[in-house]
C-alpha positions in Angstrom: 73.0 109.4 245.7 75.2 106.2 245.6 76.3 103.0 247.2 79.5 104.0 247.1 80.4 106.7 249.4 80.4 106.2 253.1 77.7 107.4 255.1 79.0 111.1 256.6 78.0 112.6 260.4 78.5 116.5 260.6 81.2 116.7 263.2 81.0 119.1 266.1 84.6 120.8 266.4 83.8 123.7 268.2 87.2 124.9 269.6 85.8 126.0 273.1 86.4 129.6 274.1 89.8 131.2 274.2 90.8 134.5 276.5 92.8 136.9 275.0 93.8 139.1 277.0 96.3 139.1 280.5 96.0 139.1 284.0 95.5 136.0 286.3 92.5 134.4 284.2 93.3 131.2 283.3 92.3 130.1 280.1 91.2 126.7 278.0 94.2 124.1 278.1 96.3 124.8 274.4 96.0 122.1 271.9 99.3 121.6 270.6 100.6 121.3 267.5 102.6 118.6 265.6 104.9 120.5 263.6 105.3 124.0 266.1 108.1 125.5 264.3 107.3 124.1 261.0 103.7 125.9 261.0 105.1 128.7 262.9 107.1 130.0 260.0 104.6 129.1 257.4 102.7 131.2 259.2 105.5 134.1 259.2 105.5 134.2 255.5 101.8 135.1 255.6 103.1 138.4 257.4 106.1 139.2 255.2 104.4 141.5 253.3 103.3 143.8 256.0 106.8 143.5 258.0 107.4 147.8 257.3 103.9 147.6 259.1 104.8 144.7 261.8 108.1 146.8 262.7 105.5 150.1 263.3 104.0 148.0 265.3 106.6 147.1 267.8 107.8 150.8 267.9 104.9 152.3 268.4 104.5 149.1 271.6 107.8 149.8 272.6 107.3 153.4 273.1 103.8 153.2 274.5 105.1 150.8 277.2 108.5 152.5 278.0 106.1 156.1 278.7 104.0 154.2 281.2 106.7 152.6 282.7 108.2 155.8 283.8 105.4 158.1 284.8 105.4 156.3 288.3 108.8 157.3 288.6 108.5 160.7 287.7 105.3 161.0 289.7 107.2 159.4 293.2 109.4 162.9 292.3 106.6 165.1 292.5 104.9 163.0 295.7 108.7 163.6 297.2 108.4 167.2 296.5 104.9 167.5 298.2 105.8 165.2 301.6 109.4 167.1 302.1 108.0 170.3 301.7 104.9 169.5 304.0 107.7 167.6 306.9 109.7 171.1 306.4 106.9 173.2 307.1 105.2 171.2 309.7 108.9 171.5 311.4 108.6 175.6 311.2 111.8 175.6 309.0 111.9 179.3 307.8 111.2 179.8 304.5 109.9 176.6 303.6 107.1 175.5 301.1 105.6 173.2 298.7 106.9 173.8 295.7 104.1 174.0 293.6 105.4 175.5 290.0 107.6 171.8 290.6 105.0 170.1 291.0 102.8 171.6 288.2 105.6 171.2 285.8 105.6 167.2 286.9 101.8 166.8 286.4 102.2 168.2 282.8 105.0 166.3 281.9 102.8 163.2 283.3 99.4 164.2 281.1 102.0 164.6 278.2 103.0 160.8 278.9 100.1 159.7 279.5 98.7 161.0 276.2 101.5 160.2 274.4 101.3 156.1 275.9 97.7 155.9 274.5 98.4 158.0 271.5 100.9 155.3 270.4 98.8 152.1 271.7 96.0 153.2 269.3 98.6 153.3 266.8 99.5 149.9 266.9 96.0 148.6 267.6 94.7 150.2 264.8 97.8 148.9 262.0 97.8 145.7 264.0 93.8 145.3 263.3 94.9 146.2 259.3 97.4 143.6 259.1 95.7 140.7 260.9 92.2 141.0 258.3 94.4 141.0 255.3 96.4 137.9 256.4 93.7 136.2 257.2 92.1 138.0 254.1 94.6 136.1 251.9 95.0 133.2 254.1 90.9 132.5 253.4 91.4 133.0 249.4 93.5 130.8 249.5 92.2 127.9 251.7 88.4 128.8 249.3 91.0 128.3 245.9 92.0 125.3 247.1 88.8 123.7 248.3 87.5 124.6 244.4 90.8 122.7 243.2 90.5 119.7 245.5 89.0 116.4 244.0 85.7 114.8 244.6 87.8 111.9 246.9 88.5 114.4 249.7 85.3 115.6 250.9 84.5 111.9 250.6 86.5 111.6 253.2 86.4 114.2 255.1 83.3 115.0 257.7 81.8 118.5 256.2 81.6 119.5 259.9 85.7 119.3 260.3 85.9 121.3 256.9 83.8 124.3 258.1 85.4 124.7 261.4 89.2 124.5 259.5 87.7 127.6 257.2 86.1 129.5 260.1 86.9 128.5 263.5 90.3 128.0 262.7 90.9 130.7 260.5 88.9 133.2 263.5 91.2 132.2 266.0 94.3 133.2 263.6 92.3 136.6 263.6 92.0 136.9 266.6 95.2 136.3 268.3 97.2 138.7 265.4 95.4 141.3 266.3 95.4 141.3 270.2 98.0 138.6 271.3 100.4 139.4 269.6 100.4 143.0 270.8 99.9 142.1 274.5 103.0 139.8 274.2 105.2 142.5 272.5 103.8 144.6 275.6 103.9 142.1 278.4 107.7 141.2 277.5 108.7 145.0 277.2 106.7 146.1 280.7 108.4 142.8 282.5 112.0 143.7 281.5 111.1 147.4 282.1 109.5 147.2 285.5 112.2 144.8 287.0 115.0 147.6 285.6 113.1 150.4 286.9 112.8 148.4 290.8 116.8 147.9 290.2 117.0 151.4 289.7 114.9 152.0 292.8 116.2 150.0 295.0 117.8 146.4 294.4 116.8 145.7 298.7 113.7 146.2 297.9 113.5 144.3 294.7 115.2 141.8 296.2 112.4 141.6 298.8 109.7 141.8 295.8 111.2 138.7 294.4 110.7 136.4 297.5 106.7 136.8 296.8 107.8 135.0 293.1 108.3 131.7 293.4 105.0 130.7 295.5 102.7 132.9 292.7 104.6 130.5 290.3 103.8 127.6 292.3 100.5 128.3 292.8 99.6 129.3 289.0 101.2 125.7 288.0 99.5 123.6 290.7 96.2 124.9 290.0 96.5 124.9 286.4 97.6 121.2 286.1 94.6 120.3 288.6 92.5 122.7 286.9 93.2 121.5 283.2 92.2 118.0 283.3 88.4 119.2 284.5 88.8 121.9 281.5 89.7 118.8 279.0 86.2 116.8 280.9 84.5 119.9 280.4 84.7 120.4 276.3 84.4 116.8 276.0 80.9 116.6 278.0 80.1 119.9 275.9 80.7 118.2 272.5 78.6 114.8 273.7 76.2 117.3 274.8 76.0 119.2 271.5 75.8 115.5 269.7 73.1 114.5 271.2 71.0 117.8 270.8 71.7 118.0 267.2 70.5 113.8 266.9 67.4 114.8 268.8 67.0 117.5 267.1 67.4 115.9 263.0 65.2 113.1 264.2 62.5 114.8 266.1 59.6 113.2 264.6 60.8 109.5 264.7 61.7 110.2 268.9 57.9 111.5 269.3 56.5 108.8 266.9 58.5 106.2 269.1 58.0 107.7 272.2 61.0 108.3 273.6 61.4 111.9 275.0 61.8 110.8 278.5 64.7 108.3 277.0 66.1 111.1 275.2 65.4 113.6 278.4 67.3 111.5 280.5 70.1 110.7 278.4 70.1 114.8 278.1 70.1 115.4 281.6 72.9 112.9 282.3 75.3 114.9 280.1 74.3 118.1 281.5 74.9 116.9 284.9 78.5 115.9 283.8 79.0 118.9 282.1 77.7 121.0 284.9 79.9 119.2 288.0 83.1 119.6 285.0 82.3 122.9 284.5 81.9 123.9 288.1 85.0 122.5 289.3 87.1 123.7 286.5 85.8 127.7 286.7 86.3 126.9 290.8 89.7 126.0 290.4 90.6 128.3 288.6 88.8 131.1 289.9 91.3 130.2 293.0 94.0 131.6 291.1 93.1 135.4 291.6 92.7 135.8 295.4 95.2 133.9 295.8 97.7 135.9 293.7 96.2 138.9 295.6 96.8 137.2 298.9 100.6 136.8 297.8 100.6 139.8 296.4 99.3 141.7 299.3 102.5 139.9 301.4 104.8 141.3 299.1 103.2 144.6 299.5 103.6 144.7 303.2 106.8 143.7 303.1 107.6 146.1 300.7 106.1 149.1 302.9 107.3 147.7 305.9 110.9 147.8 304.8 110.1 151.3 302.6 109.1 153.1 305.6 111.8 152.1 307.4 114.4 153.1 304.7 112.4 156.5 304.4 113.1 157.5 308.1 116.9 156.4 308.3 116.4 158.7 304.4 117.7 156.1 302.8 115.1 156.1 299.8 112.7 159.2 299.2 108.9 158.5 300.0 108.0 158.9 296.4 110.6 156.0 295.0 109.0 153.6 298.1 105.6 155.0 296.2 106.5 154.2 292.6 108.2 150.9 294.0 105.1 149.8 295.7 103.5 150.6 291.9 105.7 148.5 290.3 105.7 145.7 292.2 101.9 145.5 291.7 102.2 145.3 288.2 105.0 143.1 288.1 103.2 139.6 288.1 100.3 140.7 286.0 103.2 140.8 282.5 104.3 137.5 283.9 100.8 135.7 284.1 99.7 137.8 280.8 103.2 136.3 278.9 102.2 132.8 280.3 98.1 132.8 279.3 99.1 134.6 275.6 102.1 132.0 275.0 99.0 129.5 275.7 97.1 131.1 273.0 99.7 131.0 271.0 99.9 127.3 270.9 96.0 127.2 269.6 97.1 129.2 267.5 99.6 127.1 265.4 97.7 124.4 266.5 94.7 125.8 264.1 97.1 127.2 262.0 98.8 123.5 261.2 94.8 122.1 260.4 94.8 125.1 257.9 97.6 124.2 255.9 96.4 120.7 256.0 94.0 121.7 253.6 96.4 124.0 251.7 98.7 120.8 251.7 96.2 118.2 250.5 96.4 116.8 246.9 94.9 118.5 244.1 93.2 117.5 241.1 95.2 116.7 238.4 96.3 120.1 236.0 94.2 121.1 233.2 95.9 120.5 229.8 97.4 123.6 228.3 95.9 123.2 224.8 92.4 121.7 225.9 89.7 120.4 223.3 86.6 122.2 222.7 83.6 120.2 221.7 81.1 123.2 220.6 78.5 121.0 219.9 78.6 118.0 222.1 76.7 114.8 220.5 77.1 112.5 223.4 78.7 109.6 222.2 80.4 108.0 224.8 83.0 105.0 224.8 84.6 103.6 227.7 87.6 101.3 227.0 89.3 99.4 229.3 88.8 101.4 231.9 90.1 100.5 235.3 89.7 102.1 238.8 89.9 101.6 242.5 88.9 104.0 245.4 92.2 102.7 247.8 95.3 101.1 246.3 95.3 97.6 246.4 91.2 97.6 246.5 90.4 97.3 242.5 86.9 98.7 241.9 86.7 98.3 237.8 88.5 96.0 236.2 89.1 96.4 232.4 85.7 98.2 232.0 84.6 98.5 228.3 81.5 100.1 227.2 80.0 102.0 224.0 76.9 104.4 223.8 75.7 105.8 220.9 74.3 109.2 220.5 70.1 109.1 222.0 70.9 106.0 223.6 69.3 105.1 226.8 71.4 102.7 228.7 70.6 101.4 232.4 73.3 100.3 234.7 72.0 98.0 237.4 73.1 96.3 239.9 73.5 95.1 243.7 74.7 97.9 246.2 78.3 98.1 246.1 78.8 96.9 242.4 80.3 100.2 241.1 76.8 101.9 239.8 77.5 105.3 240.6 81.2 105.2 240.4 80.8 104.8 236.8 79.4 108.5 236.6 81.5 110.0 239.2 84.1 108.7 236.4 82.4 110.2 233.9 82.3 113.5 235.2 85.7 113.1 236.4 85.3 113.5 239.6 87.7 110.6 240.2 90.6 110.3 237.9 90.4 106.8 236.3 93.8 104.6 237.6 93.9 103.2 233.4 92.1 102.8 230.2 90.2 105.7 228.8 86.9 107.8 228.4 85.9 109.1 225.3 82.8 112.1 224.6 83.0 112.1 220.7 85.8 110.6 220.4 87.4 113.1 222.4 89.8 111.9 225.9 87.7 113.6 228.8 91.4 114.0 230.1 91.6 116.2 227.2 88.7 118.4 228.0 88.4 121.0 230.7 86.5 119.7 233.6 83.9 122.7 233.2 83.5 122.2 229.7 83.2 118.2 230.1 80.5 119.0 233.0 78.2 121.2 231.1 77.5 119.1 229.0 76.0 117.0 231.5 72.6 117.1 232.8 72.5 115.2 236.5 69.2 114.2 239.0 70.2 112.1 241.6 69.1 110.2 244.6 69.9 113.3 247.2 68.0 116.0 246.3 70.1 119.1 246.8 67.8 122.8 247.0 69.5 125.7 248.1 68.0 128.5 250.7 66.3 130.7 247.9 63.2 131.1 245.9 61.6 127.8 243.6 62.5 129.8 240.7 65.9 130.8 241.4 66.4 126.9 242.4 65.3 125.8 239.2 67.1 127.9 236.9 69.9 127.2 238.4 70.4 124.4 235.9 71.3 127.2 233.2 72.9 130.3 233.7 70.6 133.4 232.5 67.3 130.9 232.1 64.3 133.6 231.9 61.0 132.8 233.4 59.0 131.4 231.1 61.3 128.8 230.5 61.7 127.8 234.1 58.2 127.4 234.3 58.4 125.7 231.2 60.5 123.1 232.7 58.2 122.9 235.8 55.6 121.9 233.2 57.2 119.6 231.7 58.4 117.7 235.3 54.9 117.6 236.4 56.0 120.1 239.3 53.9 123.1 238.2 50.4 122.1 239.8 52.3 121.6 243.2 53.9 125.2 242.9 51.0 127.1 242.1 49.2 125.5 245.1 51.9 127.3 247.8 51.3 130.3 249.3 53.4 132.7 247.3 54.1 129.8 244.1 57.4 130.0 242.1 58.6 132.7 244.7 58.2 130.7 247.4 61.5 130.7 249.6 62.8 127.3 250.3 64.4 126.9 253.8 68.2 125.9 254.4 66.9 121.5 254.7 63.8 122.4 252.3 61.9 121.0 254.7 58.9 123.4 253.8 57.9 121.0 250.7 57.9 116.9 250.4 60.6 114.7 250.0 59.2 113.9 246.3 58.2 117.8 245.4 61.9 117.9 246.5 63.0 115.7 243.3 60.0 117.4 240.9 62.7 120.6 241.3 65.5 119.0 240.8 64.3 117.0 237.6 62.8 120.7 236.1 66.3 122.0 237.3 68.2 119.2 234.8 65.0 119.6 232.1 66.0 123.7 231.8 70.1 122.5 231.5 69.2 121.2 227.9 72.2 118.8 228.7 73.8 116.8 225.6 74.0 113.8 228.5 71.8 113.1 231.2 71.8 111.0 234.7 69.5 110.0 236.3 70.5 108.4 239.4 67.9 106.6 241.2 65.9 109.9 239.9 61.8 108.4 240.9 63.0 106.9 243.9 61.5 109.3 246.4 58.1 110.0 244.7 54.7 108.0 244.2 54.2 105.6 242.0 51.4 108.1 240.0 53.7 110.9 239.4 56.5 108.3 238.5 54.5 107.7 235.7 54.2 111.3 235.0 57.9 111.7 235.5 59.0 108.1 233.5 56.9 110.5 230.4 58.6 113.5 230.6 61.9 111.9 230.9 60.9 109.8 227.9 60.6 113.2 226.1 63.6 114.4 227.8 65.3 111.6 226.4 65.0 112.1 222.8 68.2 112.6 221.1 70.1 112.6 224.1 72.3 110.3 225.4 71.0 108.7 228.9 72.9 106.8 232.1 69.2 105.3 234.1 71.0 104.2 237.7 67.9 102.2 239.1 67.5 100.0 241.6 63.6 99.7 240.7 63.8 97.8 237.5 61.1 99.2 236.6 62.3 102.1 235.2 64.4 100.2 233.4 62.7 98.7 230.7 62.2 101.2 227.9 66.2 101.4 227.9 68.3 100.7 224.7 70.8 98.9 226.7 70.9 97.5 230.1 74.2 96.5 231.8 74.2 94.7 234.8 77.3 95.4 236.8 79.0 93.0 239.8 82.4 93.6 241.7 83.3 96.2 239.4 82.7 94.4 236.1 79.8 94.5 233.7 78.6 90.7 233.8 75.8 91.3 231.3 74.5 93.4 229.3 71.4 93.7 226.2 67.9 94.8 226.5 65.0 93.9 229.1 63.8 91.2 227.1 66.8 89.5 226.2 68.5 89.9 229.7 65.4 88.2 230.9 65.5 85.2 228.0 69.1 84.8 229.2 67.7 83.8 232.7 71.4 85.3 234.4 72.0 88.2 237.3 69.3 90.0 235.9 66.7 87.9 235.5 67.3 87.3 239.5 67.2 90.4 239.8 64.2 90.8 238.3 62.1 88.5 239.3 63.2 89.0 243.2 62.0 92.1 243.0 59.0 91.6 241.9 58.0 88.0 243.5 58.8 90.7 247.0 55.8 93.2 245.5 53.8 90.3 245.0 53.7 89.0 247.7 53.6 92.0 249.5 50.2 92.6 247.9 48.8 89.6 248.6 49.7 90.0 252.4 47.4 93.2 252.4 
């Protein structure tokens, strides 16, 4: 549409893939954020309102945890039973037996646990799962009512790619680690503390042995995760080059097959897939080191363990079924300590993603609507400018002391060299940008006055970059005006000259347009858009560069149906074909942010200034480009 915003790329900011869950997995290095405790308890409020449900939560963890924590205590007891009572037998002690009604009485209490441990981790799965979709059921409205108060200025400046992945990447990793990190950390903690008192309990000897095993799994989950991380880090960046270039080959298919250059583009492909392969590799490698090892370790300590078990079993020391449980514990007493270390990793994503979502709740919005706004019911289009002064960066004046009067049905044409403020002038208009001074009058009314919805409906706009939505050529045309009926959107195809082309597709005004609407013409493309502002019935209309994409036949066609648009309207013509500018009650020629001249066609060309230049360059260019054919 204009020369005045900057060219945008759709960013790729996928956040790679994210384990949630424990054990000896090592996951994606955490991003970190800036502001950790900051964005941590903004993040806290979002959960105040379900803190009865939060504190369910860690009961019902708490107790799930503490019931499988015991049963292989309480099953060493029954193991004890069995192995004494076989010893005593096997010794031909008289009277001696298993006791059996024991050890019955042990396996129910044990099925009871058991059920009772998943009984209450459902539980808190299932409330967790309830709070974490309706915080980041809120958290969305809010981040979607912000993005509909935020002014035209920030998605100027903003790539549309890093939006999208703060509303949905960001927002699905908050999802994701409420409702299963945050459970497996309350339950890591609580099984850590929990084992290590139950292997005091026990035995501190043998705890004491269990300990020597800790330090080397420490230092061998640190080494290999700082080796590990920086091929991790190679690995997403050779991903996102990799995803770059498919989605540039991809957009500009046809001009790499008209030039040739699949093997270039081939190559170039296979290059990053070779990086990302040999990254890839060596980080899963690396890590995947971290689980036989831990075993390895792992299996010393449980030697150790038995070795000095058994021995403290025949000077009956310990019974066989605490050695048992022991030997239980100590298996399960790394696995909390990796699971605490990968989940607090999570964790820091998680604010990290958190902190990009509030950046958006944070950013400036447009200015308030009045209290008492101005209704215009029937809008005449009389427009006045006065004064008017505006820059796009402080210190960078755009406009300077713009002043400008259009009568109602005027057509006035604003031309000008790229750069010289064309389209800023409607983006003022509309208010998309808040003027820095002066003011904008609609019938004699401030537009600061007027509610932006009100002041925008009374607006009709075609511009430059088409913009069709994925749905049928009806629906895309009557989405100028609410409630439009059929006859009038076909109406308003007539009338663009756009209802021949429809009636040729396949399935005509029903015709589904894809998500690009690539499935019609660049210049059938703008036929829609012009019937789209035609069924408005705007008070105003723009047309910004509006016949720049079709053929110089059906700009003829279009140039007379705008004509007849035109009448009793008030009309903004941004052209950089001069062309289409002749028929217009005024032309202003801007420069630098000022309007250096301004009167009709034939008297900016008696004048002999800017526009005459203008003028004549362009058309001394066609001429000669016809006599070179």
């Amino acid at each position: 549409m204009s020369e005045d915003r900057q060219g945008r790329k759709l960013a790729y900011s996928g956040h790679g893939r994210r384990h949630f869950g424990g054990g000896h997995h090592m996951t994606m290095p955490a991003e970190k954020a800036k502001d950790f405790r900051g964005t941590l308890r903004r993040l806290v409020i979002y959960l105040k309102p379900h803190r009865l449900k939060l504190l369910a939560v860690l009961a019902a963890a708490v107790l799930s945890t503490v019931f499988s924590i015991v049963i292989p205590k309480i099953l060493g007891t029954a193991t004890t039973e069995l192995f004494e009572g076989t010893m005593l037998k096997m010794r031909g002690v008289p009277g001696a037996a298993i006791d059996l009604a024991y050890i019955s009485h042990v396996l129910l209490i044990l099925a009871i646990l058991y059920g009772l441990s998943f009984l209450f981790s459902y539980v808190q799965q299932i409330i967790m799962a309830g709070v974490s979709q309706n915080t980041v059921y809120q958290m969305r409205r809010d981040v979607d009512e912000k993005l509909a108060r935020l002014p035209l200025k920030f998605y100027d400046s903003q790539p549309y790619g890093e939006i999208l992945s703060r509303v949905t990447n960001d927002i699905d990793v908050i999802s994701s680690t409420l409702q299963q990190s945050i459970t497996q950390l309350i339950t890591a903690v609580i099984s850590m503390v929990g084992v290590v008192i139950m292997m005091l309990i026990i035995s501190p000897f043998l705890t004491l042995i269990a300990m020597v095993t800790l330090p080397f799994s420490l230092l061998v989950t640190v080494g290999i995760a700082k080796r590990s991380q920086r091929y991790f880090t190679r690995q997403q960046k050779e991903l996102g080059l990799l995803n770059g270039h498919v989605e540039e080959i991809y957009g500009g298919h046809s001009t790499v097959k008209a030039f040739g250059r699949e093997r270039e583009a081939i190559k170039k492909f296979n290059e990053i897939n070779e990086r990302l392969y040999e990254a890839g590799w060596r980080a899963q490698f690396i890590s995947g080191i971290i689980m036989p090892l831990m075993f390895f370790i792992g299996n010393i300590g449980y030697v150790l363990i038995s070795v000095a078990g058994g021995i403290m079993v025949a000077w009956r020391s310990i019974p066989i079924g605490d050695v048992q449980a022991f030997l239980q514990y100590s298996r399960h007493f790394t696995h909390p300590i990796t699971q605490t270390a990968s989940i607090i990793n999570i964790i820091q994503s998680t604010v990290a993603a958190a902190e990009r979502v509030f950046a958006i709740l944070d950013e400036t919005e447009e200015s308030p609507e009045r209290a008492d706004p101005v209704i215009i019911s029937r809008p005449k289009g009389e427009v006045r400018l006065e004064h008017v002064r505006f820059s796009y960066q402080a210190g960078i004046p755009l406009l300077e002391d713009l002043n400008l009067e259009v009568k109602r049905g005027q057509t006035v044409a604003i031309v000008g060299p790229t750069g010289a403020g064309k389209t800023t002038l409607v983006n003022l208009l509309l208010r998309f940008y808040e003027i820095a001074g002066g003011k904008i009058t609609i019938d004699g009314v401030d537009i600061r006055d007027l509610r932006r919805g009100d002041l925008r409906s009374m607006f009709g706009m075609v511009l430059q970059d088409t913009w069709l939505f994925n749905g049928t050529i009806k629906d895309n045309i009557a989405y100028g005006r609410e409630g439009a009926t059929e006859e009038e959107v076909i109406r308003a195809a007539r009338a663009a000259h756009a209802d021949h082309f429809i009636r040729t597709l396949p399935e005509g005004y029903n015709t589904v347009l894809n998500e690009e609407a690539s499935n019609i013409s660049q210049g059938q493309k703008q036929l829609l858009t012009i019937a789209r502002a035609i069924i408005a019935n705007p008070a105003i209309l723009i047309l910004d560069e509006a016949t720049s994409s079709v053929d110089t036949r059906t700009e003829v066609h279009i140039q007379k149906a705008m004509a007849a648009l035109r009448q009793g309207r008030t009309s903004f013509i941004i052209a950089h074909r001069l062309s289409t500018t002749r028929s217009a009650d005024l032309i202003l020629v801007m420069d630098n942010g000022r309007v250096v001249e301004k009167g009709t066609h034939e008297e900016l060309l008696a004048r002999n200034g800017v526009y005459a230049d203008l003028y004549n360059s362009q058309f001394s260019a066609a001429r000669l480009d016809n006599e070179a054919v």
